[in-house]
C-alpha positions in Angstrom: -4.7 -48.6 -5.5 -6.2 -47.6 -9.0 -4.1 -44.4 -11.2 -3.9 -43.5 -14.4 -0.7 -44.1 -15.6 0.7 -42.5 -19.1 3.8 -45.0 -20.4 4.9 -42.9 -23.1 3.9 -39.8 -24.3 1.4 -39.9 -26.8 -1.9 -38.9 -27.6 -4.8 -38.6 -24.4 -6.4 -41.7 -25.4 -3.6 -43.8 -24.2 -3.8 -43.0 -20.6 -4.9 -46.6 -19.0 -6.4 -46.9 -15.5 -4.1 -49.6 -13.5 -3.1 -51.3 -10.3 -0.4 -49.8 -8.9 1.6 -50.1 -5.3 0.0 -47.6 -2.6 1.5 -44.1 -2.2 4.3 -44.7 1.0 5.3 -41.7 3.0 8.5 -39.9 3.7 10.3 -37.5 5.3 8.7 -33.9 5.5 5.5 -35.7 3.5 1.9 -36.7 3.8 -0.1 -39.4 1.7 -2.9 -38.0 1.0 -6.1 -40.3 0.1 -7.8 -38.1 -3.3 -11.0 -37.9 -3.6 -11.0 -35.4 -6.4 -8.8 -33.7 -9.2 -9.9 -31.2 -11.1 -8.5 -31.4 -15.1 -5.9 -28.9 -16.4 -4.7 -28.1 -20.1 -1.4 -29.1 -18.9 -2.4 -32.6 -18.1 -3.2 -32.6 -21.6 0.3 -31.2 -23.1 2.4 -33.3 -20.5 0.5 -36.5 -21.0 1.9 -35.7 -25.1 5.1 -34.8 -24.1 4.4 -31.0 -24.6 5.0 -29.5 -21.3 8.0 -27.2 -20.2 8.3 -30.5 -17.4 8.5 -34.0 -18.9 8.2 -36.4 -15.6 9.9 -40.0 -15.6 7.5 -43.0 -16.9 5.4 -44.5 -16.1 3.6 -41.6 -14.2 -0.1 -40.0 -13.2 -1.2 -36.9 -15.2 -3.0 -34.8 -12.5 -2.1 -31.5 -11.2 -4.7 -30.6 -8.3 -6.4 -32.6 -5.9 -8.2 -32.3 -3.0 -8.4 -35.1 -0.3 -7.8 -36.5 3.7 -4.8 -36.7 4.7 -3.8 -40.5 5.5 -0.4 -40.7 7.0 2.2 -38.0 8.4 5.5 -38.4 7.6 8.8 -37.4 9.8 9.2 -33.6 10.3 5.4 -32.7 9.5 3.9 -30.8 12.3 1.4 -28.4 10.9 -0.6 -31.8 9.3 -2.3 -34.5 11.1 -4.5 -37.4 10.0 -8.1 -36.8 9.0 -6.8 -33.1 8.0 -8.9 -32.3 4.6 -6.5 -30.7 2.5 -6.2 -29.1 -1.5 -2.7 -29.3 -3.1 -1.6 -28.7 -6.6 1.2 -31.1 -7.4 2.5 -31.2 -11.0 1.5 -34.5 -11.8 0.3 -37.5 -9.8 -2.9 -36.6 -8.6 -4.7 -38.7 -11.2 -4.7 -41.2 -8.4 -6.3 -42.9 -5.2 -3.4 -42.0 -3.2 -0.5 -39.0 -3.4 2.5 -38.9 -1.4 2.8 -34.5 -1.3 5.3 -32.6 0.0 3.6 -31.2 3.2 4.2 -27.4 3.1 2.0 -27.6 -0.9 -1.1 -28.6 1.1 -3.6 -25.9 2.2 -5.9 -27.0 4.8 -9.5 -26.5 3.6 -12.4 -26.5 6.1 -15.3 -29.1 6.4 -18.1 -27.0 4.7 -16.1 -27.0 1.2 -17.0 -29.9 -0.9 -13.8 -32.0 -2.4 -15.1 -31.4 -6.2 -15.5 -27.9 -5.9 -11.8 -27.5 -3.6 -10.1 -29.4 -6.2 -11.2 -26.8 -8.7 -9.6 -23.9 -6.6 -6.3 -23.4 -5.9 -4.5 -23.2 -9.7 -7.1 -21.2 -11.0 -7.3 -18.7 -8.5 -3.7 -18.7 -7.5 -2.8 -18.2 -11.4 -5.2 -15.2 -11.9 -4.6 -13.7 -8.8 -1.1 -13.8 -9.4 -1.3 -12.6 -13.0 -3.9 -9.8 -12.2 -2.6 -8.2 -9.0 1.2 -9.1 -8.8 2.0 -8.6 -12.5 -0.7 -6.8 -14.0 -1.1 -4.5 -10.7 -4.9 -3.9 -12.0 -6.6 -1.0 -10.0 -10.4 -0.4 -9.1 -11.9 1.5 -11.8 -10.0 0.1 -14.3 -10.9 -2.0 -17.6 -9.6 -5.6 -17.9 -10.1 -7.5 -20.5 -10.3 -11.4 -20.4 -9.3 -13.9 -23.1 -10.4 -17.5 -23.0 -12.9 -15.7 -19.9 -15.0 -19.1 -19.8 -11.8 -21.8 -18.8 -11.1 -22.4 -15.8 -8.4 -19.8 -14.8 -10.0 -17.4 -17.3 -13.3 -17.4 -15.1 -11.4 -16.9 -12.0 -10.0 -13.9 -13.6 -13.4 -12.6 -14.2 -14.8 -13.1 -10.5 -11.1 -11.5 -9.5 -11.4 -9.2 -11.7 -15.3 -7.9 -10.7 -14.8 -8.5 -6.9 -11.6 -5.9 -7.3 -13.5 -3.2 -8.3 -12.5 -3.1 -12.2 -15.1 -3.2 -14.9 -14.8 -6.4 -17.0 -15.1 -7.3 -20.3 -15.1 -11.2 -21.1 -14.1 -12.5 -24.3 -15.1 -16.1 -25.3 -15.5 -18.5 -28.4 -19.5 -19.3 -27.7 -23.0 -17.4 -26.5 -23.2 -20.2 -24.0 -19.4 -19.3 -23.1 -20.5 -15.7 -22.4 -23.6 -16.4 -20.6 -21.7 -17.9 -17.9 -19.2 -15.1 -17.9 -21.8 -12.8 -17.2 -23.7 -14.5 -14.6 -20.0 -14.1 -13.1 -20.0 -10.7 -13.3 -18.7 -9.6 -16.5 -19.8 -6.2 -17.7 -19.9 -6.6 -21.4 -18.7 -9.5 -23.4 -16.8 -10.6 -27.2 -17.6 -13.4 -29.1 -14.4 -13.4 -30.6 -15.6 -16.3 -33.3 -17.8 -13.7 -34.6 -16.1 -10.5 -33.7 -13.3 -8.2 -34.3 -11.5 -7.8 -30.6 -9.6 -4.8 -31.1 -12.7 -2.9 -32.3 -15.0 -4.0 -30.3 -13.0 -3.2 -27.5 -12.3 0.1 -28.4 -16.1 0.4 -28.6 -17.1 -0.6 -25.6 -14.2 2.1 -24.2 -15.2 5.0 -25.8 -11.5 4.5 -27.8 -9.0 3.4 -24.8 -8.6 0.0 -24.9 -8.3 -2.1 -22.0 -6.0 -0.9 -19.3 -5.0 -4.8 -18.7 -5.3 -7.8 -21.0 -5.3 -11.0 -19.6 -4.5 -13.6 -22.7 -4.8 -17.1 -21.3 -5.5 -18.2 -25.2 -2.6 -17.0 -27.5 -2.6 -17.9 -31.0 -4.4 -15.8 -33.0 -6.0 -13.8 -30.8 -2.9 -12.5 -29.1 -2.1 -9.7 -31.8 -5.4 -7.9 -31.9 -6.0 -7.7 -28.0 -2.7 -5.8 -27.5 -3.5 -3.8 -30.0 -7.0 -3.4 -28.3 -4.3 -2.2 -25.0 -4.7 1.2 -23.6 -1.9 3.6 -22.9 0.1 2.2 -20.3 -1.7 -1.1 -20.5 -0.2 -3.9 -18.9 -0.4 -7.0 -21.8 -0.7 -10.7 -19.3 0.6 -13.3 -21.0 -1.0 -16.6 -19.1 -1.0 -19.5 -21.4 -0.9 -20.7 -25.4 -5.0 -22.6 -25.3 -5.2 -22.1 -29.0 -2.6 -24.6 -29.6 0.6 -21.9 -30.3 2.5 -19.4 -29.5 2.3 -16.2 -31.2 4.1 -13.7 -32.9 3.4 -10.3 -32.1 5.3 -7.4 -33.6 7.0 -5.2 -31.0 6.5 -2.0 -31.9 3.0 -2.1 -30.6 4.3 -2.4 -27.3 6.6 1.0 -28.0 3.2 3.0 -29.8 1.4 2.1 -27.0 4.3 2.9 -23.9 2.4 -0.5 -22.7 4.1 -3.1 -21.0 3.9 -7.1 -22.0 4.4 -9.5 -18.8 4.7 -12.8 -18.3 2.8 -14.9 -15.6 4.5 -18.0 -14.6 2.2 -19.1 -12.0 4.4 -22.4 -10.9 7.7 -21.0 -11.0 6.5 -17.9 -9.1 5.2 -20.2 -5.9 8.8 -21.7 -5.8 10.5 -18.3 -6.3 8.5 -16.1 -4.3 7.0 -18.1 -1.3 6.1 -15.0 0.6 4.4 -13.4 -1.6 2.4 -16.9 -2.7 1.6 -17.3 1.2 -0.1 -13.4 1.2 -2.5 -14.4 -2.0 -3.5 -17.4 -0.8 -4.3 -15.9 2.5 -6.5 -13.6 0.5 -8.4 -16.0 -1.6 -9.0 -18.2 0.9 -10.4 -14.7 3.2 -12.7 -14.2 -0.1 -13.2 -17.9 -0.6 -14.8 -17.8 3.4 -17.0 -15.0 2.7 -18.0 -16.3 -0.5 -17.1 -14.1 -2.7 -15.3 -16.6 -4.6 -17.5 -19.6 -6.4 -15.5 -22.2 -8.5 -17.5 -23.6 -11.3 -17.7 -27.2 -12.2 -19.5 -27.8 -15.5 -18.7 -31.2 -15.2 -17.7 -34.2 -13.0 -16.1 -37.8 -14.3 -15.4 -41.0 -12.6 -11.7 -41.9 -12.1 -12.5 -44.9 -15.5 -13.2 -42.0 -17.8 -10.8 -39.6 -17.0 -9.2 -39.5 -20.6 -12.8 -37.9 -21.4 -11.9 -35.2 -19.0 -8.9 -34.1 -20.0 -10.1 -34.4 -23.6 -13.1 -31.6 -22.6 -10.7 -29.0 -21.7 -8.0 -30.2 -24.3 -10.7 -29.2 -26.5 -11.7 -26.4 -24.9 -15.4 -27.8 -24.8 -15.0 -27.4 -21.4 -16.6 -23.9 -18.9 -14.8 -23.4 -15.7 -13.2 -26.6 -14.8 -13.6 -30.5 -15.2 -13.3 -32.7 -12.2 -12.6 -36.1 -11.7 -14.4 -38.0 -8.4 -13.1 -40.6 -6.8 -15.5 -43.1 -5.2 -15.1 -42.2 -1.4 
């Protein structure tokens, strides 16, 4: 079978597309065949040896696919052949074939096209997550969304908007916002060209946001939770702008707001209950179609440096998905 395989860690552009021995199952696992994986901004910080998790070379970049299942392994019984199925693995999925532990795949039913499944489950796990577990945002309320065109950040406007709380989307481009509000968005930043904190006190009459969904950091972080209302809750998803910021405490005690941290992957392992009810939930709004994962673009497994490289860069709006040829 074809993957790509990173050998060292280095910059994107050394992934290489190779031969490699077909995925074998084992106990309590399925091989599933892929026939798409959607691009993540950790496959770009693990492929450079950035990531919290540094896998054993040589291995597939590749955190979500969505694909058939091929063969059962010993001890599955919820799984059979032919099942079409979404999973989000760490790494590995940057490949024709995935051995995954059975109980991380969620069965996905025949009207939902692979490209647009594989672009799913993170996104919407992350922000649901973040938005309703940790940030415990209320109908009525005022969220405000950071990085709101990327691929977890639009999931957290649609969230946000099907929930009942009134959205503001901040973004880096026009074309950026546009798409946030065709998604729902209420009123939007341009946060190359504006000031955050003051436009969103503007745009609430002087209250700020009640919660803050920062899936950017950098230097952005400081003037959104400064933009936090009394008894905000401050979400702090992810580093996109490249670091981790600084942010002087005391804003946190002037404001009696609180800053949490969202750990989307640890929280699955640590609170498997909990991950069970949201996914029963998004996949209840995903049904009705409420829920609509954008896919702004779609690569062939040969140039999947490219798609990495488009959200690495942050070029990319929703998500990036690589097709196999099925």
């Amino acid at each position: 079978m074809k993957a790509v395989i990173c050998h060292e860690f280095g910059p994107i552009e050394a992934l290489v597309v190779e031969e490699v021995p077909d995925a074998t199952v084992r106990p309590r696992r399925v091989v599933v065949d892929v026939h798409a994986c959607a691009a993540s901004f950790p496959d770009a910080l693990i492929v450079q040896g950035l990531y919290q998790h540094k896998p054993p070379f040589p291995f597939s970049p590749g955190a979500e696919l969505s694909g058939v299942v091929r063969e059962v392994g010993e001890g599955v019984t919820d799984l059979k052949v032919g099942d079409r199925v979404i999973a989000n693995t760490g790494y590995g999925s940057l490949a024709e074939q995935v051995a995954v532990p059975a109980h991380l795949c969620v069965k996905i039913p025949d009207t939902v096209d692979h490209v647009h499944a594989s672009a799913f489950l993170s996104a919407y796990g992350t922000s649901y997550h973040a938005l309703f577990n940790r940030g415990q945002l209320q109908p009525g309320e005022t969220l405000l969304v950071l990085g709101a065109a990327g691929g977890v950040g639009l999931a957290a406007v649609e969230l946000g908007v099907v929930h009942g709380a009134t959205v503001i989307a901040a973004a880096g481009s026009d074309k950026k916002l546009d798409l946030c509000r065709r998604y729902g968005a209420t009123s939007t930043i341009n946060y190359s060209t504006e000031d955050i904190k003051e436009r969103v006190k503007e745009l609430t009459n002087g209250k700020g946001a009640d919660v803050v969904y920062d899936a950017i950091g950098g230097q952005y972080s400081e003037p959104a939770l400064r933009a936090t209302a009394w008894g905000g809750r401050f979400l702090v998803v992810g580093f996109a702008a490249g670091y981790v910021p600084k942010v002087p405490l005391n804003l946190a005690l002037l404001k009696g707001c609180s800053i949490v941290g969202v750990f989307w992957g640890a929280h699955v392992s640590a609170e498997p209950e909990l991950h069970q009810a949201n996914l029963g939930e998004l996949t209840r709004l995903w049904g009705e179609g409420k829920l609509n994962p954008h896919v702004s673009a779609v690569y062939p497994l040969e140039e999947s440096v490219q798609a990495i490289l488009d959200v690495a860069n942050r070029k990319a709006m929703g998500r990036v998905v690589v097709a196999f040829d099925r």
